[in-house]
Backbone as a chain_set.jsonl record, in Angstrom:
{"seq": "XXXXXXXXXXXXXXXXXXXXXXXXXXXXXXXXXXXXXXXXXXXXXXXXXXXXXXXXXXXXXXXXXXXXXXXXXXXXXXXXXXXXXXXXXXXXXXXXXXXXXXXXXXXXXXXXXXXXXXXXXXXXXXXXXXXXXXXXXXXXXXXXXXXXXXXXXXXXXXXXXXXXXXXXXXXXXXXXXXXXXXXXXXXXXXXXXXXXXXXXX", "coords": {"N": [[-5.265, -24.164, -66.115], [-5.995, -23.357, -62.801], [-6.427, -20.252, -61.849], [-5.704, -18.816, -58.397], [-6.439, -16.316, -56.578], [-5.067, -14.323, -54.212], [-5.4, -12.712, -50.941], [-4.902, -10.475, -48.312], [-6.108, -9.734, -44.843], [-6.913, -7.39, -42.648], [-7.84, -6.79, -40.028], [-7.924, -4.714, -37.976], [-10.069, -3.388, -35.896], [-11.009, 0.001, -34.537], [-11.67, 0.848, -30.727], [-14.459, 2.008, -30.089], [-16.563, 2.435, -28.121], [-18.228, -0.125, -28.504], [-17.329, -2.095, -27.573], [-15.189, -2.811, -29.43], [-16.064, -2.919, -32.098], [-18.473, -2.943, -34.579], [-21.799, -2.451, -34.215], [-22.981, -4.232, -36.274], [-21.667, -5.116, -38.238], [-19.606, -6.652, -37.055], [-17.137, -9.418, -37.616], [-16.283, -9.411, -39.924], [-14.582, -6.868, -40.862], [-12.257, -5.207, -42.309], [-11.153, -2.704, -42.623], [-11.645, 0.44, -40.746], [-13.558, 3.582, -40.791], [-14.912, 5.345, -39.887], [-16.276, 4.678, -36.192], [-18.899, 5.142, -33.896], [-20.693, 5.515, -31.336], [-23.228, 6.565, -29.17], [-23.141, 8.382, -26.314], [-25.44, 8.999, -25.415], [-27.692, 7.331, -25.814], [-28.663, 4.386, -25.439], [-27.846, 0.505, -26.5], [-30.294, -0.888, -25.298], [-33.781, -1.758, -24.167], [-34.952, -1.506, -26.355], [-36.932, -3.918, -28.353], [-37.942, -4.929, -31.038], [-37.378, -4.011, -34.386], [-36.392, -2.424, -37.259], [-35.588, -2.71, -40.057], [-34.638, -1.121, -42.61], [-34.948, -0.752, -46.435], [-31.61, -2.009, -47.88], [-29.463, 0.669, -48.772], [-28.495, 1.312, -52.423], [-28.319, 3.311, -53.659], [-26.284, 5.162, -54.464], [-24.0, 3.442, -54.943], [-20.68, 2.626, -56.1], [-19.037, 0.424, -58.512], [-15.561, -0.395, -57.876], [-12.757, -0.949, -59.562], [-10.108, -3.616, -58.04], [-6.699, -2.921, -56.615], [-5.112, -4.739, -58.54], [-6.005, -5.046, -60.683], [-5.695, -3.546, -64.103], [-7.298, -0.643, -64.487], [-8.333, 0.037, -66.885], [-8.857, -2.292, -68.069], [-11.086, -3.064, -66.501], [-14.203, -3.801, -66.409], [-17.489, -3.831, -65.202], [-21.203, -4.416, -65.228], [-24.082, -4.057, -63.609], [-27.143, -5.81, -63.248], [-30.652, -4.852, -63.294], [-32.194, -6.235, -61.615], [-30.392, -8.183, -60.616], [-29.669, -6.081, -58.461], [-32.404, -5.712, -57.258], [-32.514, -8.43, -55.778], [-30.291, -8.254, -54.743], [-31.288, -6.503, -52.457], [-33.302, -7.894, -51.932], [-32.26, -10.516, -50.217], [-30.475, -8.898, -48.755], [-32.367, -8.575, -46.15], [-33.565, -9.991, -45.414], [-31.446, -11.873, -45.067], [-30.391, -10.555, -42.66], [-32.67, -10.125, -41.111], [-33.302, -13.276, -40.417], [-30.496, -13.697, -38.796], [-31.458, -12.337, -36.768], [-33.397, -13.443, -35.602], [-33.423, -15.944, -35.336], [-33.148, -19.497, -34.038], [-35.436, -19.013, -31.521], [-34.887, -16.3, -31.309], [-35.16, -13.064, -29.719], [-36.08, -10.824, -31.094], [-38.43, -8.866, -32.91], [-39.286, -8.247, -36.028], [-40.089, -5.277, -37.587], [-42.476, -3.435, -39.838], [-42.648, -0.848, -39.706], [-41.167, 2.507, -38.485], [-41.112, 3.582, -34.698], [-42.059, 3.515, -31.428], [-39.828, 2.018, -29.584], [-38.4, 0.318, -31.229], [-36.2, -0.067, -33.179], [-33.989, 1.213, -35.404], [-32.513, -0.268, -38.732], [-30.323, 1.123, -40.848], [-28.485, 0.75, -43.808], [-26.456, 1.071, -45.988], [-24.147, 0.403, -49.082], [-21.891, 1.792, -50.195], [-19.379, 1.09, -51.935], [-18.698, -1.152, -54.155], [-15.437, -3.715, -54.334], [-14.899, -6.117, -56.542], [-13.169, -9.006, -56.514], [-11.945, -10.212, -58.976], [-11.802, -10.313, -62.293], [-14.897, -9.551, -64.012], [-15.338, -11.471, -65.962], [-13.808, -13.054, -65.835], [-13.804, -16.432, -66.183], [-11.703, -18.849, -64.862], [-11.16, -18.31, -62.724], [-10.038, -18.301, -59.061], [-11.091, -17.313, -56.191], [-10.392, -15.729, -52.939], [-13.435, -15.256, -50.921], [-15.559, -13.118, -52.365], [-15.167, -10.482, -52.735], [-14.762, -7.009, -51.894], [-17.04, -5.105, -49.265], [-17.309, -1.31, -48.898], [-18.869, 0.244, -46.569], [-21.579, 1.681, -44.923], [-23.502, 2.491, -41.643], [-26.327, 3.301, -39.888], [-27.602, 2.901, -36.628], [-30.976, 4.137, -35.386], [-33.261, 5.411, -33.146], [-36.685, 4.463, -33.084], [-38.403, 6.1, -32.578], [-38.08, 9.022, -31.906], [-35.762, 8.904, -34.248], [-33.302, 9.827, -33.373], [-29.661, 9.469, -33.433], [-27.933, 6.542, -32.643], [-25.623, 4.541, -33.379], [-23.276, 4.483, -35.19], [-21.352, 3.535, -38.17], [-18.752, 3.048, -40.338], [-16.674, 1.718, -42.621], [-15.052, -0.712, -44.493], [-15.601, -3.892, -45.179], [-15.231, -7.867, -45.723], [-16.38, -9.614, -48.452], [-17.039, -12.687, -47.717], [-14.938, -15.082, -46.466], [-13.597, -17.556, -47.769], [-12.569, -19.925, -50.176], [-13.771, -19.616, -53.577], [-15.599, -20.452, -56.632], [-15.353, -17.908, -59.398], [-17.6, -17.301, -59.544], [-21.924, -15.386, -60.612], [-23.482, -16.901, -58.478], [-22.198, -17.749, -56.827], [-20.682, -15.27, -55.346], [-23.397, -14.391, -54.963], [-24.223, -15.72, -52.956], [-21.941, -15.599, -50.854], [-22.399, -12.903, -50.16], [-24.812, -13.186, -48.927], [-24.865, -14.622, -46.688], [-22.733, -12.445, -45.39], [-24.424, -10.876, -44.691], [-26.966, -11.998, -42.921], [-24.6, -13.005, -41.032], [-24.217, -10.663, -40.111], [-27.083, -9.646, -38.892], [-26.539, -11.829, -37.074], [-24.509, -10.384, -35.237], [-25.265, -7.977, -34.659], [-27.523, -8.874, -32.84], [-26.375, -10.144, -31.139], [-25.19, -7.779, -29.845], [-27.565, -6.548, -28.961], [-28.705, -8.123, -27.259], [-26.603, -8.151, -24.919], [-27.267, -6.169, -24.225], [-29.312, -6.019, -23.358]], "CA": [[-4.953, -24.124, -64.677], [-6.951, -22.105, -62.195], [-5.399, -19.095, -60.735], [-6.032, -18.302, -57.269], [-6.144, -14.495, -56.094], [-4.691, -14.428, -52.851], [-5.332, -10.984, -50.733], [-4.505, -10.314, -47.079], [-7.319, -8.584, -44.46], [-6.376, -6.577, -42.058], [-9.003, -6.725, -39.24], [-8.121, -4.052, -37.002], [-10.963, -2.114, -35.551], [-11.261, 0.662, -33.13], [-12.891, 0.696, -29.83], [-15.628, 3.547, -29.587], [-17.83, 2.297, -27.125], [-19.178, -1.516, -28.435], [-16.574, -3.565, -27.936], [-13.848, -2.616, -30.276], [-16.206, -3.857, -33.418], [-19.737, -2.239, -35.21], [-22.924, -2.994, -33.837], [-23.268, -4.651, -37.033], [-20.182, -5.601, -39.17], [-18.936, -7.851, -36.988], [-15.737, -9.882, -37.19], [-15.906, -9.319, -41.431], [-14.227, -6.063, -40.703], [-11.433, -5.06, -43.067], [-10.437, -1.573, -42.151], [-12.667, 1.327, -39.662], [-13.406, 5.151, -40.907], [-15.917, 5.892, -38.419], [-17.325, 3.876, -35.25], [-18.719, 6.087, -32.902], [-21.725, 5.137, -30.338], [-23.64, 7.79, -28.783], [-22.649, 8.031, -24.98], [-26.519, 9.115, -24.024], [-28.958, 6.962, -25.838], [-27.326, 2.883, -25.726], [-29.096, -0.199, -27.225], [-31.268, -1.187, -24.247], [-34.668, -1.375, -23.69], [-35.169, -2.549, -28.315], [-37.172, -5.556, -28.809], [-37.957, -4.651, -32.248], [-36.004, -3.927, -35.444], [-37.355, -2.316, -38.632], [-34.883, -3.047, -41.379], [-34.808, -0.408, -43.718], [-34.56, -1.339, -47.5], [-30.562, -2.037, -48.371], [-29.136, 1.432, -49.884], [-27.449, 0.957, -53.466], [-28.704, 4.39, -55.11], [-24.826, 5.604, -55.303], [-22.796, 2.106, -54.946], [-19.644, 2.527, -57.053], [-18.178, -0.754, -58.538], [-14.387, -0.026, -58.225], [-11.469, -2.322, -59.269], [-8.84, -3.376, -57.321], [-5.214, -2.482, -57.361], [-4.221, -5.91, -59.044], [-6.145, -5.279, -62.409], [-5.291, -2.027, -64.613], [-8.673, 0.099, -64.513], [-8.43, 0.054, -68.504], [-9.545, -3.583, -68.826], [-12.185, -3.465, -65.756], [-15.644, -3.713, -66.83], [-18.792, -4.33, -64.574], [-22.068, -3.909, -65.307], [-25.043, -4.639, -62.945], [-28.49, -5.762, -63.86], [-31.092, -3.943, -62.041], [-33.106, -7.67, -60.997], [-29.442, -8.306, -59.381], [-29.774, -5.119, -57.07], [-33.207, -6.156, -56.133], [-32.448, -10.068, -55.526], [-29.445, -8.632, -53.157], [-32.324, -6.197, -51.703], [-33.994, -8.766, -50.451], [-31.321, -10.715, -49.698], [-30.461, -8.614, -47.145], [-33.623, -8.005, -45.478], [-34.458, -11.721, -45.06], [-30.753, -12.86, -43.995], [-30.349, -9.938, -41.744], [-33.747, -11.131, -39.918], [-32.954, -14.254, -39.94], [-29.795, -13.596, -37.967], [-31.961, -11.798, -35.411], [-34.554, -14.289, -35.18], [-33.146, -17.34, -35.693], [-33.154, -20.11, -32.438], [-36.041, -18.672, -30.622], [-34.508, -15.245, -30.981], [-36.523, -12.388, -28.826], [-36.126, -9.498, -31.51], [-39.29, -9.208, -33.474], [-39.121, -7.548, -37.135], [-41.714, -4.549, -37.987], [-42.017, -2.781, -40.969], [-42.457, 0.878, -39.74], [-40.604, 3.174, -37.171], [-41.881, 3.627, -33.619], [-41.829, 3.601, -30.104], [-39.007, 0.634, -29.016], [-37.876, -0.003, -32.572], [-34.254, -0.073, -33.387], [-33.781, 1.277, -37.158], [-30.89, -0.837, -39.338], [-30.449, 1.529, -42.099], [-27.455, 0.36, -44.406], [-25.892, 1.773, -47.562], [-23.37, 0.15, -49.449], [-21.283, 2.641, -50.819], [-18.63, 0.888, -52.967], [-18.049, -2.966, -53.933], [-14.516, -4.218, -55.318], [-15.066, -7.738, -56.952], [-11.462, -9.75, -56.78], [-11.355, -10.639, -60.505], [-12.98, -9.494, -63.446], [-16.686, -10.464, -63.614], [-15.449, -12.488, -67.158], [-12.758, -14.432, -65.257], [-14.445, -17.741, -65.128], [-11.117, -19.591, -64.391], [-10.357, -17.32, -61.295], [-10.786, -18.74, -57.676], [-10.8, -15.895, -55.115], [-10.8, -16.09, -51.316], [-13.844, -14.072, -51.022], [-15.788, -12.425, -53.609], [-14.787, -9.04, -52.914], [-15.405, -6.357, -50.63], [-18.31, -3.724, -49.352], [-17.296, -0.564, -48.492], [-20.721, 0.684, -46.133], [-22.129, 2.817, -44.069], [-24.454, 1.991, -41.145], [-26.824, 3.716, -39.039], [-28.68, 2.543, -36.174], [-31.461, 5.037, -34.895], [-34.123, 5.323, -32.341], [-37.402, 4.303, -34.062], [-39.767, 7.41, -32.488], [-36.689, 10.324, -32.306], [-34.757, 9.294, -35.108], [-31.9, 9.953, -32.173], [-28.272, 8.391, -34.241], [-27.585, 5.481, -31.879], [-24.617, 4.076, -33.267], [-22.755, 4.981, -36.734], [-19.86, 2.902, -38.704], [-18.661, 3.456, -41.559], [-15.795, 0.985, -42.848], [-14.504, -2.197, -45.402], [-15.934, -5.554, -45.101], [-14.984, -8.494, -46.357], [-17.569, -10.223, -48.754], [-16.8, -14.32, -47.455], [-13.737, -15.673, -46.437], [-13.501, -19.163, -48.186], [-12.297, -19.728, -51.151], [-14.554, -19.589, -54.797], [-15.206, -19.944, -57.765], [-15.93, -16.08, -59.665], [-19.635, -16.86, -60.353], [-22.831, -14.996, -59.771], [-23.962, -17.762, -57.882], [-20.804, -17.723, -55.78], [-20.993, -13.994, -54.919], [-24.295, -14.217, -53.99], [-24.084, -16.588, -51.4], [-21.273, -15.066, -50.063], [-23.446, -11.647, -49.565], [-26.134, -13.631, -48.173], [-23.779, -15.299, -45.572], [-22.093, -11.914, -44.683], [-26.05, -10.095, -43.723], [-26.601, -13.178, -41.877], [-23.409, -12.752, -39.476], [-24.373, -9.187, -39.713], [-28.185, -9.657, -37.773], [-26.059, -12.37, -35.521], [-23.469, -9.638, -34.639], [-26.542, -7.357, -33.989], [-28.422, -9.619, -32.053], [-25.67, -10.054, -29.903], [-25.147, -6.484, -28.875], [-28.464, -5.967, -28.168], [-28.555, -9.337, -25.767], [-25.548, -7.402, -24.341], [-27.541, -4.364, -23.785], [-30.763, -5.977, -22.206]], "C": [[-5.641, -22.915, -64.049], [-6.296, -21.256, -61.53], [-6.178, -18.859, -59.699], [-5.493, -16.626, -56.937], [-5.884, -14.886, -54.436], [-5.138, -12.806, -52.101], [-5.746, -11.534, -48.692], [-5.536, -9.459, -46.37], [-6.693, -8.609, -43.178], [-7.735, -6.254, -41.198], [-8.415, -5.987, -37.616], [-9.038, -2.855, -36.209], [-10.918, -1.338, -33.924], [-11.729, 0.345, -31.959], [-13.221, 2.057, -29.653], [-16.495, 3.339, -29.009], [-18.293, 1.007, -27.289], [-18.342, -2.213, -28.49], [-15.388, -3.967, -29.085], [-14.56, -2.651, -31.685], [-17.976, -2.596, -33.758], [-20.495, -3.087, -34.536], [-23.492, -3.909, -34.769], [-22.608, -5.364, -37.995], [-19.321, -6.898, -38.637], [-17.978, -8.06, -37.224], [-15.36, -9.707, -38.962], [-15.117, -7.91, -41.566], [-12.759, -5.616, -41.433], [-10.419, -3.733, -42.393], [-12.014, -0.342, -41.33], [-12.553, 3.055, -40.133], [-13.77, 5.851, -39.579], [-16.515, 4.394, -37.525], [-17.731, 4.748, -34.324], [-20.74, 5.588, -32.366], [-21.927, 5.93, -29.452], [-23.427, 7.497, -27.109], [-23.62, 8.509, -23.892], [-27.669, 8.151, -24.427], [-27.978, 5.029, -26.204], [-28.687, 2.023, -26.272], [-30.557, -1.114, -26.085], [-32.565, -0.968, -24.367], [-35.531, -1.619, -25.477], [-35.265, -4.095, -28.299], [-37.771, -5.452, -29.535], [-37.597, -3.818, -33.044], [-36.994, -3.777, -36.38], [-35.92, -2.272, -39.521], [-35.134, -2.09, -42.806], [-33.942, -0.938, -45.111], [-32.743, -0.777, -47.31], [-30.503, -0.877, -49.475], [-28.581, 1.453, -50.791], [-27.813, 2.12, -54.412], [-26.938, 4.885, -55.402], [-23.948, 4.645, -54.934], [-22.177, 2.522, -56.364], [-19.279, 1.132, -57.092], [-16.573, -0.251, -58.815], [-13.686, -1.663, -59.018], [-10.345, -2.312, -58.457], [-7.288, -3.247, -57.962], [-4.36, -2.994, -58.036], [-4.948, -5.724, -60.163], [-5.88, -3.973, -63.206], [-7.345, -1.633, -64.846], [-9.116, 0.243, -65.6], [-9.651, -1.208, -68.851], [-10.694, -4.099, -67.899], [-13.566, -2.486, -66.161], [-16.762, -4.042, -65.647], [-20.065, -3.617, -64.743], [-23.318, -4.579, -64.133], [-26.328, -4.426, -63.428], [-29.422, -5.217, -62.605], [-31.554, -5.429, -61.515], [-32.071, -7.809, -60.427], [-29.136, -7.257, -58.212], [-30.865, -5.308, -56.636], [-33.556, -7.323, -55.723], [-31.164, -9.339, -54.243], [-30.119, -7.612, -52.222], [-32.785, -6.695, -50.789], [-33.357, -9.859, -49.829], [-30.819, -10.184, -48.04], [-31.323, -8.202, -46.393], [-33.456, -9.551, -44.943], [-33.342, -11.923, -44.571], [-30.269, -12.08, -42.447], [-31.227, -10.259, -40.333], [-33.81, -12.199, -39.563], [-31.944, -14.106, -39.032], [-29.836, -12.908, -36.807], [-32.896, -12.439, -34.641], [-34.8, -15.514, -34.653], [-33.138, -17.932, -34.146], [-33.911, -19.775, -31.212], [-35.882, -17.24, -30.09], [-35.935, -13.988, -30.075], [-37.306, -11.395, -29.644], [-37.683, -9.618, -32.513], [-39.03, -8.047, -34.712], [-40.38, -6.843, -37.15], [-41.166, -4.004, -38.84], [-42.234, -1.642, -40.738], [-41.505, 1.387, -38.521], [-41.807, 3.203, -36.133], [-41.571, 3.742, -32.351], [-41.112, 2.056, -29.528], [-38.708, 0.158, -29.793], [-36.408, 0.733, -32.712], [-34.467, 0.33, -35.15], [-32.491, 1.008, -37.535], [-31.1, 0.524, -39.947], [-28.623, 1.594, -42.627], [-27.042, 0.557, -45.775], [-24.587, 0.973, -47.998], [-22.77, 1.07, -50.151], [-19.974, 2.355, -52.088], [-18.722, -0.731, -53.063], [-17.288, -2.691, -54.657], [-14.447, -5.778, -55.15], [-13.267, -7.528, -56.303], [-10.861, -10.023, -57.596], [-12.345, -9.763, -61.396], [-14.023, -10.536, -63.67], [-16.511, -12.048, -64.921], [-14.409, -13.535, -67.158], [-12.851, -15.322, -64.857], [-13.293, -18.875, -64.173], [-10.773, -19.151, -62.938], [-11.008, -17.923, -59.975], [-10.548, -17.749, -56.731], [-10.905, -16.415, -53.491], [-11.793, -14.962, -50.637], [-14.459, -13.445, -51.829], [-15.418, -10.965, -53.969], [-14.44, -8.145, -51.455], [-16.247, -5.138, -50.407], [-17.582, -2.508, -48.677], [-18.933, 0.093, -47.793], [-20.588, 1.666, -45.344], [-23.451, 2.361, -43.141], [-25.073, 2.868, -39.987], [-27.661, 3.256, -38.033], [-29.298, 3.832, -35.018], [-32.682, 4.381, -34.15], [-35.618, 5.417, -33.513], [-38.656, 5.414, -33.832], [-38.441, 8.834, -32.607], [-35.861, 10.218, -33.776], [-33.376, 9.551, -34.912], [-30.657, 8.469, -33.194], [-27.717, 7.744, -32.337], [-25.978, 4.733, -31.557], [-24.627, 4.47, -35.016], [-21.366, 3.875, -36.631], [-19.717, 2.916, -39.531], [-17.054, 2.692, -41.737], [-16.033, 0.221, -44.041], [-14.714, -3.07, -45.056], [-15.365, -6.563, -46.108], [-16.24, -9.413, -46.82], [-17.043, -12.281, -48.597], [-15.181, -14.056, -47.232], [-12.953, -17.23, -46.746], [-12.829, -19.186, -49.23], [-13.442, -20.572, -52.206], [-14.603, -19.504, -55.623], [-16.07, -17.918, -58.128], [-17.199, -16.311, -60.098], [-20.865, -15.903, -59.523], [-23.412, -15.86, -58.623], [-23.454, -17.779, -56.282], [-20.871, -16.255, -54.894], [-22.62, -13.669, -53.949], [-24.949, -15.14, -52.403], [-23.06, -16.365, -50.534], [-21.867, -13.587, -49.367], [-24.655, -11.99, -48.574], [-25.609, -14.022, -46.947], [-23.355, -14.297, -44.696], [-23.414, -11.008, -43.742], [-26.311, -10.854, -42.961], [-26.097, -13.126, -40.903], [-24.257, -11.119, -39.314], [-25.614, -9.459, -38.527], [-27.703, -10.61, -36.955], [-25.215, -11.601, -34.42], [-24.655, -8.576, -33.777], [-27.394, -7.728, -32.923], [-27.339, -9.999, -30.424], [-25.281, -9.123, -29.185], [-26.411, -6.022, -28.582], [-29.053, -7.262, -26.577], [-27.404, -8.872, -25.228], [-26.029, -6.623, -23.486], [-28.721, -4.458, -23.054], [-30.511, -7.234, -21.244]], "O": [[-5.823, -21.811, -64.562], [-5.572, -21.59, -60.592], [-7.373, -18.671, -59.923], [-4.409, -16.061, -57.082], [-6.534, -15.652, -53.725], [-5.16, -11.815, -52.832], [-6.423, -12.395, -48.13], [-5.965, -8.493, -47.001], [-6.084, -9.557, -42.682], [-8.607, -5.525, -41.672], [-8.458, -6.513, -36.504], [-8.695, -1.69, -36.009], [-10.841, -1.772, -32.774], [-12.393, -0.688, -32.038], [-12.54, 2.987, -29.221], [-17.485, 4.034, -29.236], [-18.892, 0.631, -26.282], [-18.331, -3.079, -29.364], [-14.911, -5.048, -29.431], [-13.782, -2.425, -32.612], [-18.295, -1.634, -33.059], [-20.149, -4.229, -34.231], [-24.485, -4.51, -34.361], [-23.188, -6.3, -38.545], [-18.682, -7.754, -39.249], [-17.296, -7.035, -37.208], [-14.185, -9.872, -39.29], [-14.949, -7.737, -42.773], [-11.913, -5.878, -40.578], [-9.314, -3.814, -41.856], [-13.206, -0.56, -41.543], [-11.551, 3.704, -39.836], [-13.235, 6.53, -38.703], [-17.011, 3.383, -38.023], [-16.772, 5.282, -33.766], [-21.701, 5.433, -33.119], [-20.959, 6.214, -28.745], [-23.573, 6.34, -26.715], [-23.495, 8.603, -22.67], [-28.598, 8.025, -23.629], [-27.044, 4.724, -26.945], [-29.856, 2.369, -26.442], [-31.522, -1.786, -26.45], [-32.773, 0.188, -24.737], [-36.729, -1.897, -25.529], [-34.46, -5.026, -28.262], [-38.839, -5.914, -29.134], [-37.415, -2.692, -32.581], [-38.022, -4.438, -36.531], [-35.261, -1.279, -39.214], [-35.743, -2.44, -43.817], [-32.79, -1.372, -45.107], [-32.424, 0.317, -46.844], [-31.03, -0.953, -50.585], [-27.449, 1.718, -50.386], [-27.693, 2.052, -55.635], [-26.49, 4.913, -56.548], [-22.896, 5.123, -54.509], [-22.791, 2.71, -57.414], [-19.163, 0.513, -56.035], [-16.327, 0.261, -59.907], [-14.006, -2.852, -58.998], [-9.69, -1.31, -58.17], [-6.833, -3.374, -59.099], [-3.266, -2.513, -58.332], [-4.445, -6.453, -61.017], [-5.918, -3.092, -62.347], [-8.268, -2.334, -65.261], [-10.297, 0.585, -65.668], [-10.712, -1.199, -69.476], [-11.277, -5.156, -68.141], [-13.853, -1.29, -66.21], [-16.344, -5.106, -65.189], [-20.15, -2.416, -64.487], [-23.236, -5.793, -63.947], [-26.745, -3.369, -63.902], [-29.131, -5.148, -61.411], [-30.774, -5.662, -60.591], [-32.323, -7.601, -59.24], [-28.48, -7.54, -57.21], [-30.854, -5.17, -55.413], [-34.699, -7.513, -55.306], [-31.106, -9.775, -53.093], [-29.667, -7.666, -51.078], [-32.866, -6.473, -49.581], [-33.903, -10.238, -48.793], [-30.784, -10.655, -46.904], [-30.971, -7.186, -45.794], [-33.159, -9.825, -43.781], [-33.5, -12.263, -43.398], [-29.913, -12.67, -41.427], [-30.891, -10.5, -39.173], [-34.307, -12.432, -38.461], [-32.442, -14.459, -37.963], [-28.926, -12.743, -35.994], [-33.213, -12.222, -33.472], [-35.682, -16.033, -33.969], [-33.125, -17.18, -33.171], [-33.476, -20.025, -30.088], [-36.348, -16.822, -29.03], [-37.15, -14.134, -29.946], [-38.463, -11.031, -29.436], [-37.937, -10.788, -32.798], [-38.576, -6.961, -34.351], [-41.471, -7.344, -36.879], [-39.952, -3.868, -38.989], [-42.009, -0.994, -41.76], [-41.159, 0.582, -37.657], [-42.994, 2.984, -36.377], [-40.448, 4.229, -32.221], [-41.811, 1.128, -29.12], [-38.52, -1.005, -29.435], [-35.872, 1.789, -32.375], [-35.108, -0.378, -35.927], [-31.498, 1.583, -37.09], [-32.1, 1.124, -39.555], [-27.74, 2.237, -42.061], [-27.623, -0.101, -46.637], [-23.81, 0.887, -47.046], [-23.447, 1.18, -51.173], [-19.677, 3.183, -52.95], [-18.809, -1.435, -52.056], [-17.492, -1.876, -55.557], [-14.126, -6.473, -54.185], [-12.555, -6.605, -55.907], [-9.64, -10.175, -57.572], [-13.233, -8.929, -61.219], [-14.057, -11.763, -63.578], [-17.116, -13.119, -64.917], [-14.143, -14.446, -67.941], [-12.446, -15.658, -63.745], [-13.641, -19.536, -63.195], [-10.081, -19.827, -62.177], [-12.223, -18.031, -59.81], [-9.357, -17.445, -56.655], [-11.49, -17.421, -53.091], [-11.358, -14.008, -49.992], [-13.567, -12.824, -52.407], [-15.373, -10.422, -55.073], [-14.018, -8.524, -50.363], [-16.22, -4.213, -51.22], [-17.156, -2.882, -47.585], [-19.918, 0.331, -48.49], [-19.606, 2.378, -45.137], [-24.419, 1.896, -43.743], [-24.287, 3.17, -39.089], [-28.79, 3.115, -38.503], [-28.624, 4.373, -34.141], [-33.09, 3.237, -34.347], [-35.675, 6.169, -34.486], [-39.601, 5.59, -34.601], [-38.19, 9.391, -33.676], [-35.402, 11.206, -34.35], [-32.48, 9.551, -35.755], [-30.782, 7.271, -33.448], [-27.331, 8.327, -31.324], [-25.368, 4.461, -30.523], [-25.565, 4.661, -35.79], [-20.673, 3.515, -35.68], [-20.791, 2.758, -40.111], [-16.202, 3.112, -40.954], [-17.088, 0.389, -44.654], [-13.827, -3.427, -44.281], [-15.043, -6.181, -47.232], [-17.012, -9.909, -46.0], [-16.756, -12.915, -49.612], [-14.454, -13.162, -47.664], [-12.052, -17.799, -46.13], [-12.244, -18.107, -49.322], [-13.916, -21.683, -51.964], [-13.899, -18.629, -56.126], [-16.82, -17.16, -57.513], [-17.808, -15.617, -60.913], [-20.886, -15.684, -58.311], [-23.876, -15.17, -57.715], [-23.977, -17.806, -55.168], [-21.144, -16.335, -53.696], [-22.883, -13.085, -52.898], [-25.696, -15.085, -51.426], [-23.15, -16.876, -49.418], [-21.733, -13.31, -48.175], [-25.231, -11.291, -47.741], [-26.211, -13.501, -46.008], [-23.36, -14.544, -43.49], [-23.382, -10.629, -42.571], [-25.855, -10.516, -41.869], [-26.71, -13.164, -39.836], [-24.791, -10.72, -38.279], [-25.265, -9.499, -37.347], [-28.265, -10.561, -35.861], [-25.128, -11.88, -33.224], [-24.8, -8.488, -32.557], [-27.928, -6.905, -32.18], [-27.572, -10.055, -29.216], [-24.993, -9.315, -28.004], [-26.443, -5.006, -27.887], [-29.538, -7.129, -25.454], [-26.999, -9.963, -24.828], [-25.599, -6.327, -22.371], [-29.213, -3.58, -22.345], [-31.312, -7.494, -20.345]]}, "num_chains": 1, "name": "protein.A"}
């Protein structure tokens, strides 16, 4: 019999200037450390986006508070940190691009360039990675960190720093599963993006 993990999210975020929510995070929003949006330089006047590589040099894998920390194991292969690399590069742009979008992707900083730059700082799976019977709602969740800067100053634009939720469906615990839920949540992410800067022009 398959056990289901059940777990409750708690989507209350601040308002610091965009609308109660991250310029980027969107409605996957778990819990809020920092949101804070600079009150002289706004997103106006950005019709291109350079996407800086996805940060994972100090991602912690924690466990959560439902397994004893004794019997949690995870190891990550490096080819799975640079498959969710590009992962989020490609679904991020897609969710800026997509439907005739206006934003155009470049690969350096510059003059009218918006810089993502995004760090994941912790993931907690929902089960243990060797729990094939386990169905989760969700594969986990990202703890991040997000900066968006001016692409000739370097000027901090907008900062957030919070808990996401990785999917909200329910799954089985496979790699397969996980990574289509990551791909799904960068995705909303460049739609959430795309919509505060069609906000802002």
């Amino acid at each position: 019999m398959k056990k289901i993990i059940l777990t409750t999210l708690a989507a209350g975020v601040l308002s610091l200037g965009l609308a109660g929510q991250s310029a980027i995070a969107g409605n996957n929003v778990i819990s809020v450390d920092k949101n804070f949006a600079s009150p002289i330089i706004s997103l106006s006047g950005y019709n291109k986006v350079y996407i800086q590589d996805l940060d994972l040099s100090h991602t912690k894998i924690i466990s959560p508070p439902w397994i004893e920390k004794d019997s949690f194991h995870w190891k990550v292969k490096e080819g799975n940190r640079t498959h969710l690399k590009e992962r989020f590069k490609k679904a991020v742009a897609k969710g800026l691009t997509e439907n005739n979008g206006r934003y155009e992707i470049v690969e350096k900083e510059g003059k009218g360039v918006l810089i993502v730059d995004v760090e994941i700082i912790s993931f907690m799976p929902y089960a243990l990675k060797e729990d094939k019977d386990a169905r989760t709602k969700g594969s986990g969740e990202f703890h991040l960190s997000v900066h968006l800067r001016d692409g000739k100053s370097r000027s901090l634009i907008h900062i957030f720093e919070g808990t996401v939720a990785i999917g909200d469906d329910y799954q089985p615990n496979t790699e397969m599963a996980r990574a289509q839920s990551a791909k799904e949540l960068f995705n909303d992410w460049g739609q959430s993006l795309r919509k505060k800067l069609d906000a802002a022009n």
